[in-house]
matplotlib code that plots the C-alpha trace (Angstrom):
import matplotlib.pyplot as plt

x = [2.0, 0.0, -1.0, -1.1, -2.6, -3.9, -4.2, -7.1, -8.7, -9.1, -10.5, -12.8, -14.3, -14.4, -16.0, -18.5, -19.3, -20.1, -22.5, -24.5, -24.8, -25.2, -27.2, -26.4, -26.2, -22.9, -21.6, -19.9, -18.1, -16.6, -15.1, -13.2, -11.7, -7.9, -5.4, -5.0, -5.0, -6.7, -10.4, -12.6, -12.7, -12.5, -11.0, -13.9, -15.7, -13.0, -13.3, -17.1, -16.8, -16.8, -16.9, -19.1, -17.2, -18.5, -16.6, -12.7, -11.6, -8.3, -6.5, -7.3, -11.6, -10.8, -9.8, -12.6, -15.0, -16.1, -13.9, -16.7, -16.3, -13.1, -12.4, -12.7, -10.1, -7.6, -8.0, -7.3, -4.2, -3.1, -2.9, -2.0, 1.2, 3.9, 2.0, 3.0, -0.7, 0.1, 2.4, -0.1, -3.7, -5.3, -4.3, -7.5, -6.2, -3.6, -0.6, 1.2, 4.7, 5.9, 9.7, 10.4, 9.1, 11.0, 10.4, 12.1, 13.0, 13.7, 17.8, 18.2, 19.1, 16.3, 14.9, 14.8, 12.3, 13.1, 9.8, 10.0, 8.4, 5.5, 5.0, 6.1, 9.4, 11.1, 11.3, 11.1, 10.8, 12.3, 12.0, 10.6, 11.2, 8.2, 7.1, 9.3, 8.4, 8.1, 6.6, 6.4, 7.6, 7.5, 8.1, 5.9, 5.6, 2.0, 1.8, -0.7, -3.2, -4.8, -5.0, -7.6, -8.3, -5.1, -5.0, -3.1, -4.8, -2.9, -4.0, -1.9, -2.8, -0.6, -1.2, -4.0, -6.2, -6.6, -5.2, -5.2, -6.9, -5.8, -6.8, -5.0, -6.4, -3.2, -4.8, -4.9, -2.0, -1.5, 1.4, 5.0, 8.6, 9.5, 8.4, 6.1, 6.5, 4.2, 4.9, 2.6, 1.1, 3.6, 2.9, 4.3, 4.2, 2.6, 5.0, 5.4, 5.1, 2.2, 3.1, 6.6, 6.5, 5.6, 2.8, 2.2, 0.6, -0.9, -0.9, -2.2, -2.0, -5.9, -7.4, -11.2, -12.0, -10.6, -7.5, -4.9, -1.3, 0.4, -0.1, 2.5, 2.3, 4.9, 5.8, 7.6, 8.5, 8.4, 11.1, 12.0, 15.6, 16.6]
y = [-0.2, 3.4, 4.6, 7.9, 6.7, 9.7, 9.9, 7.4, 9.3, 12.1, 9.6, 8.2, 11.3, 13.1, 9.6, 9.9, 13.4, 13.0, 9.7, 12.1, 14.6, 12.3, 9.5, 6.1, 6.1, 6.9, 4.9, 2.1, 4.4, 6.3, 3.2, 2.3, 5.6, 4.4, 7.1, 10.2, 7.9, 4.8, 4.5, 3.1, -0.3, -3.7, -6.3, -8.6, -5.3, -5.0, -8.4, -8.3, -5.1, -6.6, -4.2, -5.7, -4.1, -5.9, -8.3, -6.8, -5.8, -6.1, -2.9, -3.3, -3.7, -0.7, 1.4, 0.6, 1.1, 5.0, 5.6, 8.1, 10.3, 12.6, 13.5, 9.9, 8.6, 11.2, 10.0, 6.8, 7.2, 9.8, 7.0, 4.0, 6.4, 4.2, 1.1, -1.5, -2.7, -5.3, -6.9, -6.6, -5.4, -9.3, -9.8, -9.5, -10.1, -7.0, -8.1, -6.4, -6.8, -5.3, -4.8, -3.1, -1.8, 0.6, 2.2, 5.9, 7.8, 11.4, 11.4, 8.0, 5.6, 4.0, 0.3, -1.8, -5.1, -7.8, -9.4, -13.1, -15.4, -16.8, -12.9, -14.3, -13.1, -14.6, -13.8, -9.8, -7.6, -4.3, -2.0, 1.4, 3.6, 4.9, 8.7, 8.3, 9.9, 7.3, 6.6, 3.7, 3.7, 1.1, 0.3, -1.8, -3.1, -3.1, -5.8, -7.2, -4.9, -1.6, -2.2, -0.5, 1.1, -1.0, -0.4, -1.0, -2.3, -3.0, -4.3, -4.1, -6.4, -6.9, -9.7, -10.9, -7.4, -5.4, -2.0, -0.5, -0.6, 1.1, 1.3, 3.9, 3.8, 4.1, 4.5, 3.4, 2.2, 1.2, -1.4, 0.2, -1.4, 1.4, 0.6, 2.9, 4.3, 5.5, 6.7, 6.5, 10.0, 10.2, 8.7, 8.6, 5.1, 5.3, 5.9, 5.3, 1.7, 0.1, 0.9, -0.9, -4.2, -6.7, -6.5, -8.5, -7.0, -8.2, -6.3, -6.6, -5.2, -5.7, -4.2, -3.2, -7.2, -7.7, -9.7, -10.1, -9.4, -9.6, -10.5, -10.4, -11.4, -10.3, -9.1, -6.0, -4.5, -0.9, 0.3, 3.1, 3.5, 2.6]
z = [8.7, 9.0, 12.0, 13.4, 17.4, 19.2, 23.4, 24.2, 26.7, 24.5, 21.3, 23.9, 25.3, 21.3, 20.2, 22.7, 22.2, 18.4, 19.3, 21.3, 18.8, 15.3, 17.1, 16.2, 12.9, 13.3, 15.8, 13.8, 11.4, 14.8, 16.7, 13.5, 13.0, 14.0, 11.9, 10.1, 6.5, 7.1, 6.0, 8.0, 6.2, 8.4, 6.8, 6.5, 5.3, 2.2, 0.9, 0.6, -1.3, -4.9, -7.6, -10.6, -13.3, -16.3, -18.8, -19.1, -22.6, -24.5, -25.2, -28.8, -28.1, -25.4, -28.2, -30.9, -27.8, -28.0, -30.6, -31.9, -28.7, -29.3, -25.7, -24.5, -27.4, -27.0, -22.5, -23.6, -26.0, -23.2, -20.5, -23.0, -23.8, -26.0, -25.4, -28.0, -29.1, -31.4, -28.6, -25.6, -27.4, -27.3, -23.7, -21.4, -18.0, -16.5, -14.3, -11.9, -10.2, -6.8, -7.3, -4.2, -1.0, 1.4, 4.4, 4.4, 7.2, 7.8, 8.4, 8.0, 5.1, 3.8, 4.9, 1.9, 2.5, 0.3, -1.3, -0.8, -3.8, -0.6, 0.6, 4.4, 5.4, 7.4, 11.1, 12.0, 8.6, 9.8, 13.1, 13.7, 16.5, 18.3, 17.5, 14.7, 10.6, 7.9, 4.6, 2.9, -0.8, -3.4, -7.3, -9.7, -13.2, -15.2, -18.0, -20.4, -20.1, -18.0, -14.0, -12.8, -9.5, -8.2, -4.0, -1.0, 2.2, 5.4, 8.4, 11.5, 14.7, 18.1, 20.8, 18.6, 18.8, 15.3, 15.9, 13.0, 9.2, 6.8, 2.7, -0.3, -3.8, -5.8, -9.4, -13.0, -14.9, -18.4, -19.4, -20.2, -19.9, -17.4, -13.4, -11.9, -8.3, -5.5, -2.1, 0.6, 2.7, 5.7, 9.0, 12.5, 14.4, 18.3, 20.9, 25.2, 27.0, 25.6, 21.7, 22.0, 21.3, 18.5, 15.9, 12.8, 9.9, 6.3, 3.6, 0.1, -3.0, -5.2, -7.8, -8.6, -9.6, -6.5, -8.7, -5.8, -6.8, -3.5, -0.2, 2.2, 6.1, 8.5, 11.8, 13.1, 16.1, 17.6, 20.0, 21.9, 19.9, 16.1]

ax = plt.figure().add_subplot(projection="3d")
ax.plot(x, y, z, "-o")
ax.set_aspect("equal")
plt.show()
């Protein structure tokens, strides 16, 4: 859902300025540029980006490891916080639940998407005007053990033709009862003729194995009023 869209024939004439200059090493990395926050990661690009982390540990072997090194121990009890060990220590793999997402405006009550059990709503998901404020927040639980480098990707297509990409690292969470939220940067959606319309969007919510905890495909629409 991010995208900040800029005057095309301004992007085309800047794009081709900085080709000239930086030669064409840089070419691919400039046509994928789409918005203020997304990074230039295609979607076939993020699933081939595999992190080799090494065998996961459970909270109790995460401990013991570098329990010598004082800064590192005191790091880890920092982020493990109240963590019950005994309860959660011999669990290896982390699991994470979305709770809620919501789309806040600026003036306006907030749009709360329900998260269906097969992450594909049914019919539209919500509506945004065109040159309108929003951010996207939403709530989640950490279980079992530590998530690490947990992300959002979202990528936005409409009348088949990828428009936008976007990718946020959100961090590293240990488990606790209590939810945790995050709220995206603030974006504006495109606006005039050829912005309104239909689009239909994937997002996903990974971590740095790649461990998908969400998926959810949906459509939306942009219009010129709420």
């Amino acid at each position: 859902m991010a995208f900040d869209h800029h005057d095309a024939n301004a992007d085309t004439s800047e794009t081709k300025r900085i080709e000239e200059d930086s030669g064409n090493e840089e070419r691919s990395s400039l046509s994928r540029k789409m918005s203020e926050s997304s990074i230039a990661v295609t979607e076939d690009e993020d699933d081939d980006a595999k992190i080799e982390l090494g065998p996961q540990c459970t909270l109790k072997q995460q401990l013991e490891k570098d329990k010598d090194d004082e800064s590192l121990r005191r790091w880890k009890e920092q982020l493990l916080g109240t963590v019950d060990i005994n309860s959660v220590g011999e669990t290896m793999e982390p699991e994470v639940k979305m709770l809620s997402l919501a789309i806040q405006r600026s003036g306006r009550a907030d749009i709360v998407l329900p998260i269906p059990e097969n992450g594909n709503p049914n019919g539209l998901w919500f509506t945004l005007k065109e040159g309108s404020r929003y951010r996207l927040m939403f709530t989640f639980q950490v279980s079992n053990n530590i998530v690490s480098g947990l992300k959002y990707s979202n990528t936005v297509w409409k009348t088949g033709i990828k428009v936008d990409s976007a990718k946020e690292m959100i961090g590293t969470f240990s488990p606790q009862a209590e939810p945790y939220t995050h709220e995206m940067p603030e974006e504006t959606t495109p606006s005039g003729m050829f912005a309104r319309g239909a689009y239909s969007a994937r997002t996903k919510f990974l971590d740095d194995d790649n461990k998908l905890y969400l998926e959810i495909n949906y459509t939306f629409d942009i219009r010129k009023e709420w």
